[in-house]
C-alpha positions as CSV (number, residue, x, y, z in Angstrom):
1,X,110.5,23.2,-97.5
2,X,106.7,22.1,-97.9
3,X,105.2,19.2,-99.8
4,X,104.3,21.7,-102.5
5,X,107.8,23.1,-103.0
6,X,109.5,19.0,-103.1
7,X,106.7,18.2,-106.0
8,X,108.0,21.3,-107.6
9,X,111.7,19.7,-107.7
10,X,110.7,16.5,-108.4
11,X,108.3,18.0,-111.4
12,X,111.7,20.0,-112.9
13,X,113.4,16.8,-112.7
14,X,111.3,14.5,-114.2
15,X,109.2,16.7,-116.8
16,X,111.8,16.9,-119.6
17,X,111.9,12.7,-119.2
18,X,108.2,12.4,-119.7
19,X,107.9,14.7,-122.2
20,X,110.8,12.7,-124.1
21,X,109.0,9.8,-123.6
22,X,105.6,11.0,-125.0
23,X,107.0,12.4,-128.1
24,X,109.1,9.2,-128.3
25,X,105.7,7.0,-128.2
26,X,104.1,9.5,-130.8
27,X,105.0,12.6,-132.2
28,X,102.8,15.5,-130.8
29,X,102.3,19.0,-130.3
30,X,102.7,21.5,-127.7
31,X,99.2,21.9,-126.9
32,X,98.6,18.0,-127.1
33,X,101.8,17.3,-124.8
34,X,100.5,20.0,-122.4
35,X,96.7,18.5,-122.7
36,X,98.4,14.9,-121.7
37,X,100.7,15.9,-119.0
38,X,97.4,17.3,-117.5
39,X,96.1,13.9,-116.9
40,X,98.8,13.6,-113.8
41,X,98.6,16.4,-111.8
42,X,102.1,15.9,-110.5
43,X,103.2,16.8,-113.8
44,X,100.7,19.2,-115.0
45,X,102.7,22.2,-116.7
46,X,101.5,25.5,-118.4
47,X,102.7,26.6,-121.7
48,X,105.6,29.2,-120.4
49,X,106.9,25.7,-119.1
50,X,106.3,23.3,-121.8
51,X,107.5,25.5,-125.1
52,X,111.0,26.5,-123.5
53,X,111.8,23.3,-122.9
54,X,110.4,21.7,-126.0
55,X,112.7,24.8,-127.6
56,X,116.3,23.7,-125.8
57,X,115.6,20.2,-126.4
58,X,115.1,21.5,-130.3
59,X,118.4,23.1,-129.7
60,X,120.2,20.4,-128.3
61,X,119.2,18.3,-130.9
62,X,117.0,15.5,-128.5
63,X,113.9,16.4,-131.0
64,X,112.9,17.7,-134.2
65,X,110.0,19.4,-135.3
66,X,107.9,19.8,-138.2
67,X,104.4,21.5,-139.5
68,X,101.6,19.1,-140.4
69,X,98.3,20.4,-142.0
70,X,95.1,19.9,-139.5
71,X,92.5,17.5,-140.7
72,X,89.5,20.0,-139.5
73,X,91.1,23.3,-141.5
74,X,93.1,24.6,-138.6
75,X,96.3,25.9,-138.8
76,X,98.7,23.7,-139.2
77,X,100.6,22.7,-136.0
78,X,104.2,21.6,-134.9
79,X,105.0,18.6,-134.1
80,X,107.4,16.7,-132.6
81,X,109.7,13.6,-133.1
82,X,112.5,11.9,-131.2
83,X,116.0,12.4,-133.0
84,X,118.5,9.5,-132.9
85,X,120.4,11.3,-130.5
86,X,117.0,11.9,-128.2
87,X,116.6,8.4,-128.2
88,X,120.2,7.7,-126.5
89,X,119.7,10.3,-124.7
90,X,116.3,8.7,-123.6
91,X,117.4,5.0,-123.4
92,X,120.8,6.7,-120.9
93,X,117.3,8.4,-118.7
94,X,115.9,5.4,-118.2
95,X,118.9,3.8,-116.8
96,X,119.6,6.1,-114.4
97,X,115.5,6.8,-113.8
98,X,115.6,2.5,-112.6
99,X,118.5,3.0,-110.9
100,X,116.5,5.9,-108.5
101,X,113.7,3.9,-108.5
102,X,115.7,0.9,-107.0
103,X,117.2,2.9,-104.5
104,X,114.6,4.5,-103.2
105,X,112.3,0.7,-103.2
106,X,115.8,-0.4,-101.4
107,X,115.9,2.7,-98.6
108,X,111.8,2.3,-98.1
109,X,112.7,-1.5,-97.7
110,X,110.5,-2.8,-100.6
């Protein structure tokens, strides 16, 4: 395995706990959740990523999503929001997310 290939399993892992968190801060669409993610080119992601995900976490019930009317006359756009259940779902990643993050400070001797 190269470097490139790790980042790609640590991007699958951590990509739907980011995007949870985004949405969580502020509901957003896909384009804008794809636009921010690009700021961190560890977790930079192209649509047939993002949308499939945003989909199953729609299905599992970890967002919602609704159409909002764009200021400029665009087309509206859909956005997404944290569900009750995404936030426990959220608050139970971030647990286990500190958790790894200890470890691993631990192991490196931090």
């Amino acid at each position: 395995m190269n470097i490139d290939d790790w980042k790609s399993q640590i991007k699958r892992g951590t990509l739907e706990f980011c995007i949870l968190l985004m949405i969580q801060r502020q509901p957003s669409y896909g384009y804008e959740i794809i636009s921010t993610l690009e700021k961190y080119p560890i977790l930079s992601a192209k649509e047939n990523t993002i949308y499939p995900l945003l989909r199953r976490l729609l299905k599992e019930e970890y967002i919602s999503s609704y159409w909002q009317e764009s200021a400029e006359g665009l087309p509206p756009r859909k956005y997404y929001a944290v569900t009750d259940k995404g936030r426990e779902y959220i608050t139970a990643m971030s647990e286990e997310w500190d958790n790894l993050l200890n470890a691993i400070c631990e192991i490196k001797g931090e």
